[in-house]
PAZAPA-4460 file (N, C-alpha, C; in steps of 0.05 Angstrom, whole numbers, plus 32768, in hexadecimal, padded with zeros to 4 digits):
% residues 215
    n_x    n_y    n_z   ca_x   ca_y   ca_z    c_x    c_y    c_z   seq   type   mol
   8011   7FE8   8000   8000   8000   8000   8012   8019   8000     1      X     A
   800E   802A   7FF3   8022   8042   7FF0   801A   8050   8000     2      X     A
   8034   805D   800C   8032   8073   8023   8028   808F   8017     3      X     A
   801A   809E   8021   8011   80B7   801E   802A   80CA   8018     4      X     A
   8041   80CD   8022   8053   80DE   801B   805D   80D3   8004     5      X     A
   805D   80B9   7FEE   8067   80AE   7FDC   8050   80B5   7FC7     6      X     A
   803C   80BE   7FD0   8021   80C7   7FB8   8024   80E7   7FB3     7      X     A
   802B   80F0   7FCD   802B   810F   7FCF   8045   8115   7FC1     8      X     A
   8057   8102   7FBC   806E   810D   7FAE   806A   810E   7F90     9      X     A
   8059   80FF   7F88   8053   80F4   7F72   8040   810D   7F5F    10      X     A
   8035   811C   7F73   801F   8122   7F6E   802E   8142   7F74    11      X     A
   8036   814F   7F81   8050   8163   7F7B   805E   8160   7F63    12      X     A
   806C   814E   7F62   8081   814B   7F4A   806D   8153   7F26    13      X     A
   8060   8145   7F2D   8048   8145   7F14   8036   8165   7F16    14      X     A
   8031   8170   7F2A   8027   8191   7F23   803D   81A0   7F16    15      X     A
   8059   819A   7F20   8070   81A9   7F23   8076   81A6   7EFC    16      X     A
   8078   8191   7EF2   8084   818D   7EDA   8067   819A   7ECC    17      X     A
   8047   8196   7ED2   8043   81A2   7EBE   8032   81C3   7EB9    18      X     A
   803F   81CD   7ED4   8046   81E4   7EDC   805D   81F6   7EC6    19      X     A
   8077   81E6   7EC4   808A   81ED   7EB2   8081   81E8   7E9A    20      X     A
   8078   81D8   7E94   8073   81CF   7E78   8060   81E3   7E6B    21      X     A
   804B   81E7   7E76   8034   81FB   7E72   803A   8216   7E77    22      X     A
   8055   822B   7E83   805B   8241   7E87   8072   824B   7E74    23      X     A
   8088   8236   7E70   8098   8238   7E5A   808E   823C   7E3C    24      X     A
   809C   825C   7E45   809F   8266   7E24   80BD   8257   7E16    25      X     A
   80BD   825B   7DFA   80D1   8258   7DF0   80DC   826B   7DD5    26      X     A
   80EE   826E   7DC6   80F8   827E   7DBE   8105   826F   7DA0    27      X     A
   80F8   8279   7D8F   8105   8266   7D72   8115   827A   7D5E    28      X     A
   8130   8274   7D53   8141   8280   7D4A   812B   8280   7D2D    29      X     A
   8128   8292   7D1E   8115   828A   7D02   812D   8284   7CEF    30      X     A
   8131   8272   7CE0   8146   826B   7CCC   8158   8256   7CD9    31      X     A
   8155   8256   7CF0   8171   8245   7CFE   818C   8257   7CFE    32      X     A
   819D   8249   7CF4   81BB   8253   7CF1   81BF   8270   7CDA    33      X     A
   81A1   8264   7CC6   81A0   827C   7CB0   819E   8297   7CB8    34      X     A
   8182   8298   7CCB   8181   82B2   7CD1   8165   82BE   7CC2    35      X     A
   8169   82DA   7CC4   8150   82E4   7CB2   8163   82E9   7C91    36      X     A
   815A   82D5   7C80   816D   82E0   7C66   815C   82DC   7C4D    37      X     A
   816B   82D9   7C3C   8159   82DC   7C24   8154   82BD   7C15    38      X     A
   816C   82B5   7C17   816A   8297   7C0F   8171   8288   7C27    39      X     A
   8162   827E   7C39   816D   8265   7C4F   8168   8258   7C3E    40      X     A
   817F   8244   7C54   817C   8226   7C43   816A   821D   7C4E    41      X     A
   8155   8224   7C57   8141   8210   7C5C   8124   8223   7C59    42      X     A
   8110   8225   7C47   80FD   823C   7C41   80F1   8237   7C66    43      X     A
   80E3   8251   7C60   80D8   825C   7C7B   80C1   824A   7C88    44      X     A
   80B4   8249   7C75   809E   823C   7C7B   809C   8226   7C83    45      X     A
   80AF   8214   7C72   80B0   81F3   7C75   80BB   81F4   7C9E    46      X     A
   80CE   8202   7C99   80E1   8209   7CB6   80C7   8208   7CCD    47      X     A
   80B9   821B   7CC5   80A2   8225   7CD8   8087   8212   7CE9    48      X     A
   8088   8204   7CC8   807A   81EA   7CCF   807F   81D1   7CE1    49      X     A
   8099   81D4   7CDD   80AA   81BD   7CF2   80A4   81C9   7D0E    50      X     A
   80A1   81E1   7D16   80A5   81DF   7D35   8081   81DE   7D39    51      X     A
   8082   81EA   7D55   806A   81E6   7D63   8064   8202   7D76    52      X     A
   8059   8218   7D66   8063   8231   7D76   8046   823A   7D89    53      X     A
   8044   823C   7DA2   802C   824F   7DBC   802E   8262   7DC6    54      X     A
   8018   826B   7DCC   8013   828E   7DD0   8034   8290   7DED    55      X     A
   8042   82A2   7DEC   8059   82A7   7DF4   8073   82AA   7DE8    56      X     A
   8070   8294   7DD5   8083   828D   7DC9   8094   82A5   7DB6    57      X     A
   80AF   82A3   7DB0   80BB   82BA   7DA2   80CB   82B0   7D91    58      X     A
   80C6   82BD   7D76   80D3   82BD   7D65   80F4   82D3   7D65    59      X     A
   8103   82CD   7D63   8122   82D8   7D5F   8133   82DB   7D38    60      X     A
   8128   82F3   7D2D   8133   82FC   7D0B   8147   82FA   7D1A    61      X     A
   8160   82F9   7D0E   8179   82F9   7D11   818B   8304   7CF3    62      X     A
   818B   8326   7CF7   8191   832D   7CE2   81AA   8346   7CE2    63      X     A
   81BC   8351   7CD3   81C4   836B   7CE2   81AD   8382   7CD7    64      X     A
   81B6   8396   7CE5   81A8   83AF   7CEF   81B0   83C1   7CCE    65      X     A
   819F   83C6   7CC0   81A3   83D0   7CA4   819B   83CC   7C93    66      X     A
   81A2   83AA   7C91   819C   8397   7C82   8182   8390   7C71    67      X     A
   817B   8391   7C8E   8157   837E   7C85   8147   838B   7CA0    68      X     A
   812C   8384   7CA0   8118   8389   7CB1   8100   836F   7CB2    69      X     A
   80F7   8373   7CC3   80E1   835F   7CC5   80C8   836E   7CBF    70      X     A
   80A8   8367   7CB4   8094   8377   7CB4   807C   836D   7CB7    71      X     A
   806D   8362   7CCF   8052   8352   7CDC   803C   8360   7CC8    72      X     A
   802E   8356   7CBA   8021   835A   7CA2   8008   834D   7CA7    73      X     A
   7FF1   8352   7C97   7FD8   8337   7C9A   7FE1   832D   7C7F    74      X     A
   7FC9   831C   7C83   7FCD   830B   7C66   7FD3   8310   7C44    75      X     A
   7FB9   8327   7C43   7FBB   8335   7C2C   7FDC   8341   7C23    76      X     A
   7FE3   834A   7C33   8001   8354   7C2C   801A   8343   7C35    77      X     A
   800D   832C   7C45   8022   8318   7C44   8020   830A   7C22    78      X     A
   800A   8307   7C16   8007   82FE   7BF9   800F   8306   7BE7    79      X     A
   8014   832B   7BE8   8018   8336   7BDD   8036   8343   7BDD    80      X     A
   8041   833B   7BF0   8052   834A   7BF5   804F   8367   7BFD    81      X     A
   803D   8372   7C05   8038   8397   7C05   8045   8399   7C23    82      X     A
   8051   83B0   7C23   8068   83BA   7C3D   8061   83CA   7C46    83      X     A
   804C   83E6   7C37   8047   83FC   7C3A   8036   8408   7C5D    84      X     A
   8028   83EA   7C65   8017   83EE   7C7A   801D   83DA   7C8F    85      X     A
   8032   83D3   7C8F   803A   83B9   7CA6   8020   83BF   7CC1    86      X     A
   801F   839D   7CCB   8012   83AE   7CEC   8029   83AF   7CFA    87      X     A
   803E   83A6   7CF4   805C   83B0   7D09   806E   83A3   7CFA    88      X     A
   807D   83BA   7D00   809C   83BF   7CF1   80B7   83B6   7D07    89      X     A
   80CA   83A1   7D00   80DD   839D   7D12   80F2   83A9   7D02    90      X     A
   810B   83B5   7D0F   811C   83B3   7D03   8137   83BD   7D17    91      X     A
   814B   83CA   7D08   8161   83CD   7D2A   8176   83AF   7D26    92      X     A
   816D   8399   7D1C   817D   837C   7D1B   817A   8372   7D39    93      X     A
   8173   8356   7D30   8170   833C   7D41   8150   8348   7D54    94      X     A
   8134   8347   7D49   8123   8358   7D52   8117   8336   7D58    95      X     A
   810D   833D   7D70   80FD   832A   7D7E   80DB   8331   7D78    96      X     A
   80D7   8319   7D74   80AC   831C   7D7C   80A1   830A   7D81    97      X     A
   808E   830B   7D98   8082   82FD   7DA4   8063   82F9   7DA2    98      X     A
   8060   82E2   7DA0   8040   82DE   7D97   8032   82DE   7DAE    99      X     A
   801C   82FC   7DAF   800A   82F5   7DC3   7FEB   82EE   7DB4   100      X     A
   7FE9   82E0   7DA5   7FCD   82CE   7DA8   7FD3   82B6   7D8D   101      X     A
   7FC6   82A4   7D94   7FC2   8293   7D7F   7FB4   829A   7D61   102      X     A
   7FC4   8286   7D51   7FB7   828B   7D3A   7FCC   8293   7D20   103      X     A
   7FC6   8298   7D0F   7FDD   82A2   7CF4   7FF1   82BD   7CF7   104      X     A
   8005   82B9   7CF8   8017   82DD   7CF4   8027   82D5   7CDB   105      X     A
   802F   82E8   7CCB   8035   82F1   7CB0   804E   82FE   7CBA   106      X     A
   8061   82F8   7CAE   8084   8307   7CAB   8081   8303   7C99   107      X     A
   809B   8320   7C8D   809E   8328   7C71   80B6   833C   7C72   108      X     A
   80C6   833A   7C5E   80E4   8345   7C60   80D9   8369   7C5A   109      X     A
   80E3   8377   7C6C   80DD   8395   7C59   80F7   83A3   7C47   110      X     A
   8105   8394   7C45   8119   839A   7C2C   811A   8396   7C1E   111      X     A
   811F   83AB   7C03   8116   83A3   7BE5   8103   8396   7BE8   112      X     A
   8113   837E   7BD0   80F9   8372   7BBA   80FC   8353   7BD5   113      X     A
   810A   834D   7BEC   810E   8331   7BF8   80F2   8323   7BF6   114      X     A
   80DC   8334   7C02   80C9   832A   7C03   80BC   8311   7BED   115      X     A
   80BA   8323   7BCC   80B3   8316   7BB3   80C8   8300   7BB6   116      X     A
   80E5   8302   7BC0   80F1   82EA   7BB7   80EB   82D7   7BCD   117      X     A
   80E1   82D3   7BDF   80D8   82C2   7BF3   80DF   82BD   7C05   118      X     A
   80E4   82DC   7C18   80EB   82DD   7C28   80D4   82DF   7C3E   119      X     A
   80CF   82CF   7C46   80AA   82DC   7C58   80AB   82C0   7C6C   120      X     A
   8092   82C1   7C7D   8096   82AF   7C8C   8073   82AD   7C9C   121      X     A
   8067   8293   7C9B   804E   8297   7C9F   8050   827D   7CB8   122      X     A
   8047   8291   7CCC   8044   827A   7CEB   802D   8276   7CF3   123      X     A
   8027   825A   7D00   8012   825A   7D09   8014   8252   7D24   124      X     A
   800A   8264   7D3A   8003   825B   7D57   7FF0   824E   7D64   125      X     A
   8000   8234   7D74   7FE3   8227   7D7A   7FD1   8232   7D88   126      X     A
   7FB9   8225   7D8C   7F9B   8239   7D98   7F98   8225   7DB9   127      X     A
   7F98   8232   7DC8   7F91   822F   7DE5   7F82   8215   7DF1   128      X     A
   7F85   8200   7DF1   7F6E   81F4   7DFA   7F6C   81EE   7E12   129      X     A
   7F4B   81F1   7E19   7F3B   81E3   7E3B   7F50   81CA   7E42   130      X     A
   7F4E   81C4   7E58   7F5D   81AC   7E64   7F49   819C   7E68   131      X     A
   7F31   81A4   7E62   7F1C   818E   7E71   7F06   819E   7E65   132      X     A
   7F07   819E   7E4B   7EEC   81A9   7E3B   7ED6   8196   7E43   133      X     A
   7EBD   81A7   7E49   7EA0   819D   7E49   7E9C   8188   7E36   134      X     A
   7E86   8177   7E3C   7E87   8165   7E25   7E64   8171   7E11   135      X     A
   7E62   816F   7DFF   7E4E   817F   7DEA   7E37   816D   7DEE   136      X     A
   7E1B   817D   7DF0   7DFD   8169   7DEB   7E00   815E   7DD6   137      X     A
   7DF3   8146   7DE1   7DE6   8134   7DD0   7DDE   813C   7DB4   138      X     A
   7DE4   813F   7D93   7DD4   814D   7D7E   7DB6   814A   7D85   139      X     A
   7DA9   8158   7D83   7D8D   8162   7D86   7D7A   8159   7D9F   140      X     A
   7D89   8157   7DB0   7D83   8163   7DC9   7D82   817A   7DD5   141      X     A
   7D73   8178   7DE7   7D6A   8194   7DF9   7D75   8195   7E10   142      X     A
   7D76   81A6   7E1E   7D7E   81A5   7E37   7D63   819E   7E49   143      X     A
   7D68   8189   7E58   7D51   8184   7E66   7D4A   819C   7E80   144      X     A
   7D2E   81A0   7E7D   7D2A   81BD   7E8F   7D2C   81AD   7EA6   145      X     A
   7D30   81C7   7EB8   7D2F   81CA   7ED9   7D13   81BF   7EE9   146      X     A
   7D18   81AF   7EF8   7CF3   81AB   7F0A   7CF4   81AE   7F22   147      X     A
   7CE0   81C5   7F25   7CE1   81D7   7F34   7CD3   81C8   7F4F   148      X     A
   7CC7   81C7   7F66   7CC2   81BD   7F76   7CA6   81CC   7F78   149      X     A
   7C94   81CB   7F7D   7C7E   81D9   7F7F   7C76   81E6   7FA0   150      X     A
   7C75   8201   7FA2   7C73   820F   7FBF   7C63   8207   7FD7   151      X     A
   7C71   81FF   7FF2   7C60   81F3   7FFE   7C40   81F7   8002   152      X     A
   7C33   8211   7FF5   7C17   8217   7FF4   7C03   8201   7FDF   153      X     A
   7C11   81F5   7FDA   7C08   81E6   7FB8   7C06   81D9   7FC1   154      X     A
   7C15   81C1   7FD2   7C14   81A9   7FDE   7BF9   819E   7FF1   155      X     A
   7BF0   818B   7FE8   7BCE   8188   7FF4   7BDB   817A   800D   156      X     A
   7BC2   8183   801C   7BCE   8178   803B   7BC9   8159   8041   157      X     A
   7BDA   8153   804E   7BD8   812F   8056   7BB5   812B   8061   158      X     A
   7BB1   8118   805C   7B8F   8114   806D   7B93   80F8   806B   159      X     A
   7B7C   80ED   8080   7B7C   80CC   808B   7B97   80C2   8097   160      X     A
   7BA9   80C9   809F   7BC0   80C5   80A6   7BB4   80B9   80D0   161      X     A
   7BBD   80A3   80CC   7BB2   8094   80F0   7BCB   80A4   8103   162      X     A
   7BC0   80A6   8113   7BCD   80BC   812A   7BD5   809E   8141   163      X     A
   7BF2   80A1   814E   7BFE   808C   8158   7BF5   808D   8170   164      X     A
   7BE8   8082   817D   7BDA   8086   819D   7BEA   8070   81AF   165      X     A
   7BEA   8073   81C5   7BF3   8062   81D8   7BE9   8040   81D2   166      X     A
   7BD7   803E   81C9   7BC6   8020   81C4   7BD3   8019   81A9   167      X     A
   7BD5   8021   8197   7BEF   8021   8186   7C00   8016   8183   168      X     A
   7C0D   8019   8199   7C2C   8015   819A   7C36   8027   81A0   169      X     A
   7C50   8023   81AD   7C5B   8043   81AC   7C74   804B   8190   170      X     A
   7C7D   8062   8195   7C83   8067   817D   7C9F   805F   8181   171      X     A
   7CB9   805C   815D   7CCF   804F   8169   7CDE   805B   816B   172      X     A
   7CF3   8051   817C   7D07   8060   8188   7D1B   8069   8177   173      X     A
   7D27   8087   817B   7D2F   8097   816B   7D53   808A   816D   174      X     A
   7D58   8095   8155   7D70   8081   8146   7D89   8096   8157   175      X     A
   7D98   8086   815E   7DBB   808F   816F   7DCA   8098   815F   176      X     A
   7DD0   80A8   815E   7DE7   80BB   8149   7E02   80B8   8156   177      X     A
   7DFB   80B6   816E   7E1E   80BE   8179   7E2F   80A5   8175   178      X     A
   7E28   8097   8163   7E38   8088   8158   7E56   808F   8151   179      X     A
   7E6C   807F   814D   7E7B   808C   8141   7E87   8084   811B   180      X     A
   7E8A   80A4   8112   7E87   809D   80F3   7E93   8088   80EA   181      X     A
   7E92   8088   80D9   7E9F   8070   80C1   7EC4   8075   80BE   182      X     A
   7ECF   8057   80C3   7EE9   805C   80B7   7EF0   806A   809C   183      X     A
   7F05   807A   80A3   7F0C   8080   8084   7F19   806F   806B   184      X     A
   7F0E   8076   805A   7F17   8066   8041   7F39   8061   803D   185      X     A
   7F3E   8047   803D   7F5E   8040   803A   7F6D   8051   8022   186      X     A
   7F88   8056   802D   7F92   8063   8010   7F92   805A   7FFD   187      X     A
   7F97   8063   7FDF   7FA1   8059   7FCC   7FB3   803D   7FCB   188      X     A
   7FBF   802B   7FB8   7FC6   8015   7FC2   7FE3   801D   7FA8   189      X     A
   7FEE   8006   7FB4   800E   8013   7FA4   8001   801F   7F7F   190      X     A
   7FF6   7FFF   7F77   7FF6   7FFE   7F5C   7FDC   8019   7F55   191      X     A
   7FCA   8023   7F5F   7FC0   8037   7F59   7FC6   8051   7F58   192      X     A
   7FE9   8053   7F67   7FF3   8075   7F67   8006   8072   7F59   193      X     A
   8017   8054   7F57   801C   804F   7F39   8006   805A   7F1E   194      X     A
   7FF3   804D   7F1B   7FE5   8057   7F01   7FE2   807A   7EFF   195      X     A
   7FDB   8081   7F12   7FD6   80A0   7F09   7FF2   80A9   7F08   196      X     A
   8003   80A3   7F19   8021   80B8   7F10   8023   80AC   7EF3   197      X     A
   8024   809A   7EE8   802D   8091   7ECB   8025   809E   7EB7   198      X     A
   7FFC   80A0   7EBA   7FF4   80AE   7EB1   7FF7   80D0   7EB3   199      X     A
   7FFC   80DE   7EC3   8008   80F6   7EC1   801F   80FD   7EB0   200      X     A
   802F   80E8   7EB5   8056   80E3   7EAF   8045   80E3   7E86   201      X     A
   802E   80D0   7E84   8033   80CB   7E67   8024   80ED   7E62   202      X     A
   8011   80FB   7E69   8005   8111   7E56   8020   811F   7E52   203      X     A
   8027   8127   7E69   8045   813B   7E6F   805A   8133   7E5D   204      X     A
   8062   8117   7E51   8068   8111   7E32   805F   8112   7E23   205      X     A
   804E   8111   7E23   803E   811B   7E03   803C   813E   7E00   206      X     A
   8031   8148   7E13   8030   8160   7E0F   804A   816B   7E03   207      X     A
   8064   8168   7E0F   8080   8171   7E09   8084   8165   7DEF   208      X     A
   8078   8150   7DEF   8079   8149   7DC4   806B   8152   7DB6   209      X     A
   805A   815B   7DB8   804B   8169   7DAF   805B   8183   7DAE   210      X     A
   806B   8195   7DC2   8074   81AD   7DC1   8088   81AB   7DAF   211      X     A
   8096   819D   7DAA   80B4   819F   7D9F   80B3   818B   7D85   212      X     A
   8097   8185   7D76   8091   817E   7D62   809E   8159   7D5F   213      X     A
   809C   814C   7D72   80A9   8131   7D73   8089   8120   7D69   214      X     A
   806F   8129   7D70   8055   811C   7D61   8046   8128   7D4F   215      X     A
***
């Protein structure tokens, strides 16, 4: 039978890891070794697809200061290449940005013609999910209504009910409370604090494969 301080450790260790796991931001070089350039050896996009990027997370251009610029664009002018109206302009070299919400962001070179030659970069951030989403009605069901109790004025009064008289019987004797309660329920048993730490140990792997693109 497992001791209570051998469950409680178990059960610490497992908030603690996915505490970290769930607060860690991380920080992605865009290009790798390339940088922000005009020809990486590896196009942007394919690059982009390989990782696994969440609201925190930061992207790192890695460019000199002169050179090149970065330019956060919507779609239309990520397609188009148009520079004229960025929603934000980086530049200065090696410009950091950080994604605060899920969903699509658009990079695009603002020098010269880089853009037309394919210099751009389209990310997608994952979207937030419940830990314990509701589960959905039934298709074409209703919600079954509320039933209400009806006010004690409504209620018709008892009648014919025999009244307990001494000739009777007498009435029975009222039940002893001062009992004492019920034992408490035995702990957990080895092999059941085994199963849930395992099970914790396995989401807390998957999740981190999930992060770092291993599924």
């Amino acid at each position: 039978m497992a001791s209570k301080p051998s469950i409680s450790l178990c059960v610490l260790t497992s908030l603690f890891a996915a505490l970290i796991g769930t607060s860690t931001a991380y920080k992605f070089y865009v290009g790798g070794t390339d940088g922000w350039v005009l020809r990486p050896s590896e196009n942007y996009n394919q690059w982009a697809e390989r990782m696994r990027f969440q609201v925190n997370d930061t992207l790192l251009f890695k460019y000199k200061n002169g050179e090149d610029s970065v330019l956060i664009v919507n779609k239309g002018d990520y397609d188009n290449c148009k520079k004229q109206n960025p929603i934000q302009k980086l530049d200065g070299g090696d410009s950091v940005f950080m994604f605060d919400r899920s969903g699509s962001f658009y990079f695009i070179s603002g020098h010269f013609d880089n853009c037309e030659k394919g210099q751009k970069l389209l990310v997608v951030v994952m979207a937030v999910r419940n830990k314990f989403p509701q589960p959905a009605p039934f298709p074409g069901s209703a919600p079954s209504p509320l039933v209400h109790a009806p006010p004690p004025s409504a209620l018709a009064p008892a009648t014919n009910v025999p009244e307990m008289g001494p000739s009777q019987g007498s009435l029975p004797s009222p039940v002893d409370n001062s009992t004492s309660p019920p034992p408490p329920p035995p702990p957990p048993s080895r092999s059941e604090a085994t199963a849930v730490c395992s099970s914790v140990v396995l989401v807390l792997f998957l999740m981190g494969g999930i992060k770092f693109g291993f599924f």
